[in-house]
C-alpha positions as CSV (number, residue, x, y, z in Angstrom):
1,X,-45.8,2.2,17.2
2,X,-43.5,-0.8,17.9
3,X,-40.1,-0.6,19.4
4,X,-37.4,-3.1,19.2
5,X,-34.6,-3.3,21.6
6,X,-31.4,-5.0,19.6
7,X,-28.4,-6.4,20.8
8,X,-25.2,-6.7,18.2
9,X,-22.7,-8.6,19.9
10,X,-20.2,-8.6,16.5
11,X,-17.1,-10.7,16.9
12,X,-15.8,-11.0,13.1
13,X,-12.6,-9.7,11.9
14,X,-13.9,-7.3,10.5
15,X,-16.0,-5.6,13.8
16,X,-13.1,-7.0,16.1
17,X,-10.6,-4.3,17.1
18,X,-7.8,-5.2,19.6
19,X,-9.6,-8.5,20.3
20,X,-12.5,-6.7,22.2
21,X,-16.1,-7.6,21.1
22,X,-18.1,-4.6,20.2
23,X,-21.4,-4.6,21.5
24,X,-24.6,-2.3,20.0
25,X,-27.9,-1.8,21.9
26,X,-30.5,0.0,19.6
27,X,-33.9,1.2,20.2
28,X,-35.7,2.3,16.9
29,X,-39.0,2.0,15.9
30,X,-39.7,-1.0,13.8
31,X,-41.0,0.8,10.6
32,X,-38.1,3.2,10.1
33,X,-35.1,3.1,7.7
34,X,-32.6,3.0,9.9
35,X,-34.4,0.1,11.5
36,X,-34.3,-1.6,8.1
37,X,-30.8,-0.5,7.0
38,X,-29.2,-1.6,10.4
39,X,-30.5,-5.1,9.9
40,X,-29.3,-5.8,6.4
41,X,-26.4,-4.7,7.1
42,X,-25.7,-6.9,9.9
43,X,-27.3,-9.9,8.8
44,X,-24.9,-9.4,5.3
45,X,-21.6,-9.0,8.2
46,X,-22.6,-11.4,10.0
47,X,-23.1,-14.2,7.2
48,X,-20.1,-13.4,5.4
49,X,-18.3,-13.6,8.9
50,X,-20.2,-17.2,9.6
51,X,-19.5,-18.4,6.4
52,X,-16.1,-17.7,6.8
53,X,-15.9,-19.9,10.0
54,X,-17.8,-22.2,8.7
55,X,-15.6,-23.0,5.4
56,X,-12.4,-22.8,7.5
57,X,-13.3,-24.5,10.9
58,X,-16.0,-26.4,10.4
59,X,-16.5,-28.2,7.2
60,X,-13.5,-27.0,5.7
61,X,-9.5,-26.3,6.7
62,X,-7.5,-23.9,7.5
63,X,-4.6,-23.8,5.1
64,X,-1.0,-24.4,6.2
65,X,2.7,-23.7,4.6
66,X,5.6,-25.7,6.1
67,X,8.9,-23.9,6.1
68,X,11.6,-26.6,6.8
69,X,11.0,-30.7,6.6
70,X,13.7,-31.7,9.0
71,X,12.9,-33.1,12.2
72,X,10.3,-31.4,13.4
73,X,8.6,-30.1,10.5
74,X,8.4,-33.9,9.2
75,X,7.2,-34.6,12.9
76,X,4.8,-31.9,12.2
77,X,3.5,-33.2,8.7
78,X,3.4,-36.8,9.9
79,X,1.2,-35.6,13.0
80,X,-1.6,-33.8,10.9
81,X,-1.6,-36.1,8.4
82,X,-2.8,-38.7,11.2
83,X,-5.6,-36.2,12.5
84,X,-6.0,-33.4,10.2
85,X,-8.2,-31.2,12.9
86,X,-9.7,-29.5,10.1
87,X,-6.1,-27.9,8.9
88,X,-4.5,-28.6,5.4
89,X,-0.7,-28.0,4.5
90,X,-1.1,-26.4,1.4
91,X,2.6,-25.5,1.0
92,X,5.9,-27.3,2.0
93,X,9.6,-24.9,1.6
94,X,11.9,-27.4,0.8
95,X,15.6,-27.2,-0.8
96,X,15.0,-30.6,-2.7
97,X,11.9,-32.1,-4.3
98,X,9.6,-34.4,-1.8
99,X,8.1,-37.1,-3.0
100,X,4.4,-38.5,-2.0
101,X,3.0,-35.1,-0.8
102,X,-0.5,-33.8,-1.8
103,X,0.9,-29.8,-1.9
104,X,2.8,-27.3,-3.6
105,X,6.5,-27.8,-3.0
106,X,8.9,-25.4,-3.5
107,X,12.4,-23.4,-2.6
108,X,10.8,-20.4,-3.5
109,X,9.3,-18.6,0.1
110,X,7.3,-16.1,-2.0
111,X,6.0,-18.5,-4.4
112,X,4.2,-20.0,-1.3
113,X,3.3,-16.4,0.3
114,X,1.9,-15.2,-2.8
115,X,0.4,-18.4,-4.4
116,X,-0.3,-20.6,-1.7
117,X,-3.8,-18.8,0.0
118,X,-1.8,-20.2,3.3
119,X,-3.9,-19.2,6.7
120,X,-1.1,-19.7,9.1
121,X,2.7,-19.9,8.6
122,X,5.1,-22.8,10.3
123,X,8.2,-22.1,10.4
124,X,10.6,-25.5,11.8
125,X,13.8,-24.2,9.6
126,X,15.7,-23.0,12.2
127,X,18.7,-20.6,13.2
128,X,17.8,-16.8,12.5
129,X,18.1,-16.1,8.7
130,X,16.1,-16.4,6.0
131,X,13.8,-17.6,9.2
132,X,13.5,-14.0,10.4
133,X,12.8,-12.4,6.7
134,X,10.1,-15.1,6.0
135,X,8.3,-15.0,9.4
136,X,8.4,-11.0,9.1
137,X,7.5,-10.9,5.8
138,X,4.2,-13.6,6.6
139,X,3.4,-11.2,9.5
140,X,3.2,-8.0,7.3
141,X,1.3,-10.0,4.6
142,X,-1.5,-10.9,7.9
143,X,-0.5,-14.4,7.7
144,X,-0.6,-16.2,11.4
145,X,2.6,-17.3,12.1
146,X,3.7,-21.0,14.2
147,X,7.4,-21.3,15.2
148,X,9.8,-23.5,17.0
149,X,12.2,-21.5,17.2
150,X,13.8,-20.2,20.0
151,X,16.8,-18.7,19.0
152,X,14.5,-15.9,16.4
153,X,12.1,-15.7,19.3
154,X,14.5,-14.5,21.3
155,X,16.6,-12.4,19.1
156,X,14.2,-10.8,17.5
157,X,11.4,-10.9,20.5
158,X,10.5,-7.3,20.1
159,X,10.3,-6.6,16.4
160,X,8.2,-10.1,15.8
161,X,5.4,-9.2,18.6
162,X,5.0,-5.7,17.3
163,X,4.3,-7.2,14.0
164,X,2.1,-9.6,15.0
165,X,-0.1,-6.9,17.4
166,X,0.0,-4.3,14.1
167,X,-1.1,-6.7,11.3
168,X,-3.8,-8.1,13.9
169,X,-2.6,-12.3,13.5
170,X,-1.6,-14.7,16.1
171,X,2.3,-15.4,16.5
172,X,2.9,-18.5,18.2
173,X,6.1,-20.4,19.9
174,X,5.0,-22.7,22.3
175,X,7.5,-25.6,20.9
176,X,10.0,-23.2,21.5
177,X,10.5,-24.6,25.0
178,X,10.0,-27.3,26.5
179,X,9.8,-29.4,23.3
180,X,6.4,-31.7,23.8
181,X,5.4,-29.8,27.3
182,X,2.6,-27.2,26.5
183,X,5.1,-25.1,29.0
184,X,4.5,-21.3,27.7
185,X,1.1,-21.7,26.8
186,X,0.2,-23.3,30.2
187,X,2.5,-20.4,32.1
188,X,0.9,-17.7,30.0
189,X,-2.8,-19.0,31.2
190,X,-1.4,-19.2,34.7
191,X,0.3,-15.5,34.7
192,X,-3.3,-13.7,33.1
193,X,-5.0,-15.0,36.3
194,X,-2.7,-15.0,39.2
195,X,1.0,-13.4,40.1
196,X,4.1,-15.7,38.7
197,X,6.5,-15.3,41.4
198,X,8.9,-17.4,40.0
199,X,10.1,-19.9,36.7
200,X,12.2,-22.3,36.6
201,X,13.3,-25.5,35.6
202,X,15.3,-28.8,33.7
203,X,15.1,-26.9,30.0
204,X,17.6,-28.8,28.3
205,X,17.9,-32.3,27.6
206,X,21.2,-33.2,26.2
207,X,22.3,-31.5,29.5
208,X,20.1,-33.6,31.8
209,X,21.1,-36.7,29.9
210,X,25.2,-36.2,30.6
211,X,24.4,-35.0,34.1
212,X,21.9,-38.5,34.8
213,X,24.8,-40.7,32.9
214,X,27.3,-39.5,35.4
215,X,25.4,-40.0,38.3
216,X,23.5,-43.1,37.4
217,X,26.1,-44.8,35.6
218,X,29.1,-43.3,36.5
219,X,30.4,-42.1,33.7
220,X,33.1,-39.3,33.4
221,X,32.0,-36.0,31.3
222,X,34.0,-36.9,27.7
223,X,32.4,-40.3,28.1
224,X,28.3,-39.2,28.5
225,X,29.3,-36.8,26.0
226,X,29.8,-39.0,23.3
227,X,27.1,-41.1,24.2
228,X,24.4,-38.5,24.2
229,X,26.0,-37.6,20.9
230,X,25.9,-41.2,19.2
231,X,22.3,-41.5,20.3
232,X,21.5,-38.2,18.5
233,X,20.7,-36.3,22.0
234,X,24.0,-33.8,21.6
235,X,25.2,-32.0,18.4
236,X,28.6,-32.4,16.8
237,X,29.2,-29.1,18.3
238,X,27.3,-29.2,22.3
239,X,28.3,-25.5,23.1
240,X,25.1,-24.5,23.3
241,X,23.7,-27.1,25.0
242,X,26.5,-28.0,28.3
243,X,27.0,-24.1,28.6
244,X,23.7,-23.0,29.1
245,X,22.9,-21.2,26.3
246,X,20.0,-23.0,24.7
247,X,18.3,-23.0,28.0
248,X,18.7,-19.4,28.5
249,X,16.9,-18.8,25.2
250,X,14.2,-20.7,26.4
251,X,14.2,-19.1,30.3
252,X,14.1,-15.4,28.3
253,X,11.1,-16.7,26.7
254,X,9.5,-18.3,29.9
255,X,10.3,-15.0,31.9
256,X,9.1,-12.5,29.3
257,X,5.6,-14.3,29.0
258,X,5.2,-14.9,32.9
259,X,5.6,-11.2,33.9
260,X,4.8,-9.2,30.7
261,X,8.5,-7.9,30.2
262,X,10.9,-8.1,27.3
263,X,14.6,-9.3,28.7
264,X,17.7,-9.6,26.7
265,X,19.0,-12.8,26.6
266,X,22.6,-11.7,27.3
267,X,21.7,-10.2,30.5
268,X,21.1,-13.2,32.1
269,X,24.5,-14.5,33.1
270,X,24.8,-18.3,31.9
271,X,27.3,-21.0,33.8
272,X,27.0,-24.7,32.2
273,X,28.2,-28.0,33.0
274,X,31.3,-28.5,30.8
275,X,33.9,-28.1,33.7
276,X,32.2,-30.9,35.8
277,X,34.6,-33.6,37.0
278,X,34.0,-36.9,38.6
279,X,35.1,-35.5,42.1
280,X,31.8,-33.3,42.0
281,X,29.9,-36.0,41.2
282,X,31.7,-37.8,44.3
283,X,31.1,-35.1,46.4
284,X,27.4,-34.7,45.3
285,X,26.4,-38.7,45.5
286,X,28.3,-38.8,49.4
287,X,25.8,-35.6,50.5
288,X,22.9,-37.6,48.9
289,X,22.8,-34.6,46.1
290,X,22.0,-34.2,42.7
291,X,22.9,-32.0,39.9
292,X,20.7,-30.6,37.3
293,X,21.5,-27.8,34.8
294,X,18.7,-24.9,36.0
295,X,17.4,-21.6,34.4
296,X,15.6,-19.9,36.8
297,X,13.7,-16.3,37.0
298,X,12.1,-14.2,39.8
299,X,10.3,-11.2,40.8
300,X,12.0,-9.2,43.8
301,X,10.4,-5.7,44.8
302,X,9.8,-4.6,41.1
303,X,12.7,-6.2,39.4
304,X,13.4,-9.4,37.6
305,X,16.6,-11.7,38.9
306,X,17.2,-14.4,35.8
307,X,20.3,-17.0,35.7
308,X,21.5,-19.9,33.7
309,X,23.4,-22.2,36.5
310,X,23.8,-26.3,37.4
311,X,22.1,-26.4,40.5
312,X,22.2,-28.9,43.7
313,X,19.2,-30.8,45.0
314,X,17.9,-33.1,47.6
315,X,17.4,-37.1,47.1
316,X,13.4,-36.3,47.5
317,X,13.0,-33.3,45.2
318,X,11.2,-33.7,41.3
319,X,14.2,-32.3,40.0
320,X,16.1,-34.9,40.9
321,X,13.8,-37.6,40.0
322,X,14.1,-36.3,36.2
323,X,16.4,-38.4,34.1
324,X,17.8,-39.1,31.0
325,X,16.4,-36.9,28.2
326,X,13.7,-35.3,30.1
327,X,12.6,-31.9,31.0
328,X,10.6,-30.2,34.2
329,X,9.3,-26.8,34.0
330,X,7.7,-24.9,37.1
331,X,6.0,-22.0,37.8
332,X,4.9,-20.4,41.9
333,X,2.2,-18.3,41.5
334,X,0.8,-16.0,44.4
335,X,-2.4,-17.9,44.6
336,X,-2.2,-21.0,42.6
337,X,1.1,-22.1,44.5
338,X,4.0,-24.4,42.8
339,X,2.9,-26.5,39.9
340,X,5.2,-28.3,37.2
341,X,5.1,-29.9,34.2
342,X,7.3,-32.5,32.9
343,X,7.7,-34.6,29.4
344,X,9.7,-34.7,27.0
345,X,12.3,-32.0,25.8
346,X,12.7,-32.4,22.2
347,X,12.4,-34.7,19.4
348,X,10.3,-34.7,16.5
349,X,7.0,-36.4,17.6
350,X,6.6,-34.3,21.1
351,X,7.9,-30.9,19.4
352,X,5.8,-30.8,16.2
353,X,2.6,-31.8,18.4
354,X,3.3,-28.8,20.6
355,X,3.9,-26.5,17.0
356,X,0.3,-28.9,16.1
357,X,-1.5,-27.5,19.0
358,X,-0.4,-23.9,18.6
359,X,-2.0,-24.4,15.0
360,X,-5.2,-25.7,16.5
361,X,-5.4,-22.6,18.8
362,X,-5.3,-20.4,15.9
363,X,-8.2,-22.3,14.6
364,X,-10.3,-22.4,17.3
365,X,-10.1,-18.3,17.2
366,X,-6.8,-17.5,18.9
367,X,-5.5,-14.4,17.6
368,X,-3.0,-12.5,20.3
369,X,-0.1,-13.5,21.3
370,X,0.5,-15.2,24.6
371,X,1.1,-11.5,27.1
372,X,-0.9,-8.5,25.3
373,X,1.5,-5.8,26.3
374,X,5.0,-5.9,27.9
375,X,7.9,-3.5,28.7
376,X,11.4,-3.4,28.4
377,X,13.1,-4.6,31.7
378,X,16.7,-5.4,33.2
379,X,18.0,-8.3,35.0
380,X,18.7,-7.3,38.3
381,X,20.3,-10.2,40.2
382,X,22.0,-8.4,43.2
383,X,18.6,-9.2,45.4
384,X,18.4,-13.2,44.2
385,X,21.1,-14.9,47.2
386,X,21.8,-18.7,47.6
387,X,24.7,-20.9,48.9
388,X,26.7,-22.2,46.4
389,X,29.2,-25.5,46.1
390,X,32.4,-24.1,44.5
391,X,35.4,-26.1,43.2
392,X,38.5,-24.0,42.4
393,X,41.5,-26.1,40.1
394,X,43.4,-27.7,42.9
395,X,41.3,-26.7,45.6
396,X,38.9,-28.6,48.2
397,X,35.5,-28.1,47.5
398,X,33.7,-25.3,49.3
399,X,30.1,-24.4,50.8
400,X,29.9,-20.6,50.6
401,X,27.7,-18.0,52.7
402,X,24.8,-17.1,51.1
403,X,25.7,-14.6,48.3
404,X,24.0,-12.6,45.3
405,X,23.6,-14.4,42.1
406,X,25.0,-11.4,40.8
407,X,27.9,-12.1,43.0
408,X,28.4,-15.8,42.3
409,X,28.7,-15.6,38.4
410,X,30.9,-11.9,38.5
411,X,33.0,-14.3,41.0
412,X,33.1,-17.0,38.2
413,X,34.2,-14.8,35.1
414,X,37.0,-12.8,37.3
415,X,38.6,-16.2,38.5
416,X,38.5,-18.0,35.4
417,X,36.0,-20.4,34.0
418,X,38.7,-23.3,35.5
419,X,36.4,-25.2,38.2
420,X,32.6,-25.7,38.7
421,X,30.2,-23.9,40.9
422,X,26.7,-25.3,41.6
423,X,24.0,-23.2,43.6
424,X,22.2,-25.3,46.3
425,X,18.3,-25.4,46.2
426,X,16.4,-24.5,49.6
């Protein structure tokens, strides 16, 4: 009697449980039923499962519905359009009718969701509703889901993961920071192989623009302001980009992906660069310094420091070297050491070939999200110290002792936001 040893290595949707391949070694003889039964079975998975791939990857697409066509969804459209990479946009959301596309277009979300056969969902509307309904509403209906968005990321960090993990699709927001830098999905690599020590960087480019203008150029505050906004780097309203707060967004994301945690954003304490004055900028350029709007994160003995500040560096550091618009992300891993990527910030073309590439990913068979598990953690910055350059109204501008981050920006909310502060790299 003949014996035949098999080996099922199954990696279709449907045999694929928690992304973990399920593998089947069988010993039967070769006349038996079972025998028989086994193999018809698998060979009817396994070319439904290959046929499947085949249509979508190979020789077909994977379908595509565009929420938003403002800056970086056109970005996005424009950048497929040029190399399709076997994906279609099947589906554009849209308040008003577009003219010259080959798809459904509609201001009906569940027309699309329930009509379009979209694969993967892109959302590039913006701010947090309808955003969040639509995106949790694609997740429930096992739709993958592509976003730019780091505000919804952010506030809704927990609840969108959990959907993603329970409806088995990919959730995806690497455009969400660092614009055209593949910044989260190069840290996320990094952190599944080696220990992120620490995260930090330029994350906000309207910032690093008026900060560069005044140095460079020697222009007051109110001036680069206005000239960031005419050139369409600054809103009408810059709040969230001089005080911190869009680069906090993206430092949440950046530290919950590097050490598998879920932080509140408004535990990280934020101090921006709207109180800067010329005479800092005198101070800085006569100690051959420059200033550069940092979010930064690190582990200390178990906990997490995180904080929004402008920060002081050396002539010779990267930091410093980063001007105008751009942006410069690092990461200092156990192991690996420092490494740092830097590009461009924002803008349609770099963003939408960031939320292009997360689209490609879930093509080529991504389906997680960029940490598998993480907990709940607090920002603990009494352990984090630096020396920090503080200016009080009126007041000579000071070198301080080393003191706790935590310290620093408690110091800054008790006086009055009235001067500038500014830790100093070491």
């Amino acid at each position: 009697m003949h014996f035949y040893n098999i080996l099922f290595a199954a990696s279709g949707n449907a045999m694929q449980q928690h992304r973990k391949n399920l593998f089947c070694l069988l010993r039967f003889p070769a006349s038996s039923g079972i025998f028989v039964s086994i193999i018809k079975t698998y060979v009817s998975d396994m070319r439904t499962f290959n046929s499947k791939c085949t249509a979508r990857k190979e020789f077909g697409y994977m379908n595509i519905a565009l929420l938003g066509f403002g800056t970086v969804g056109r970005g996005f459209y424009e950048l497929l359009t040029e190399r399709p990479l076997s994906l279609n946009i099947c589906a554009v959301l849209a308040r008003r009718p577009l003219e010259g596309l080959n798809c459904m277009v509609t201001s009906d979300f569940y027309k699309i969701l329930n009509e379009a056969d979209a694969d993967i969902i892109v959302e590039a509307m913006g701010g947090l509703e309808p955003a969040h309904e639509y995106i949790c509403a694609a997740l429930r209906a096992k739709k993958h889901v592509v976003t730019a968005n780091k505000q919804l990321m952010c506030a809704y960090y927990d609840e969108l993961t959990a959907l993603a993990r329970e409806n088995g699709v990919s959730l995806r927001c690497t455009a969400a920071a660092g614009g055209g830098i593949p910044w989260l999905s190069s840290l996320a690599r990094a952190a599944s192989v080696d220990a992120i020590i620490s995260v930090s960087g330029i994350m906000n480019g309207t910032s690093n623009y008026i900060l560069d203008a005044m140095s460079r150029r020697s222009m007051d505050y109110a001036a680069a302001l206005i000239d960031a906004q005419r050139l369409g780097y600054a809103e009408a309203d810059p709040t969230a980009d001089v005080c911190g707060l869009d680069t906090r967004r993206k430092l949440v994301l950046s530290a919950n992906i590097a050490y598998g945690v879920s932080i509140s954003e408004s535990d990280v304490p934020c101090f921006g660069i709207a109180n800067i004055a010329a005479e800092d900028m005198r101070f800085f350029e006569e100690n051959g310094l420059a200033c550069r709007l940092i979010g930064h994160a690190e582990r200390h003995f178990g906990t997490i420091s995180a904080a929004v500040e402008p920060m002081l560096f050396g002539a010779d550091a990267g930091e410093a070297r980063v001007y105008e618009c751009g942006n410069m992300m690092s990461l200092c891993a156990a192991h690996m050491g420092r490494q740092s990527f830097l590009g461009a910030g924002a803008g349609a073309y770099p963003t939408g070939s960031n939320v292009l590439a997360d689209c490609r990913a879930i093509a080529e068979g991504c389906s997680a999200f960029y940490t598998d598990s993480f907990t709940r953690a607090q920002v603990d910055n009494s352990r984090a110290y630096q020396r920090y350059y503080v200016r009080k109204q009126g007041c000579a501008p000071v070198i301080t002792a080393p003191l706790s981050v935590e310290q620093a920006h408690v110091m800054c909310r008790e006086e009055g936001v009235c001067g500038f502060m500014a830790a100093i790299a070491e």
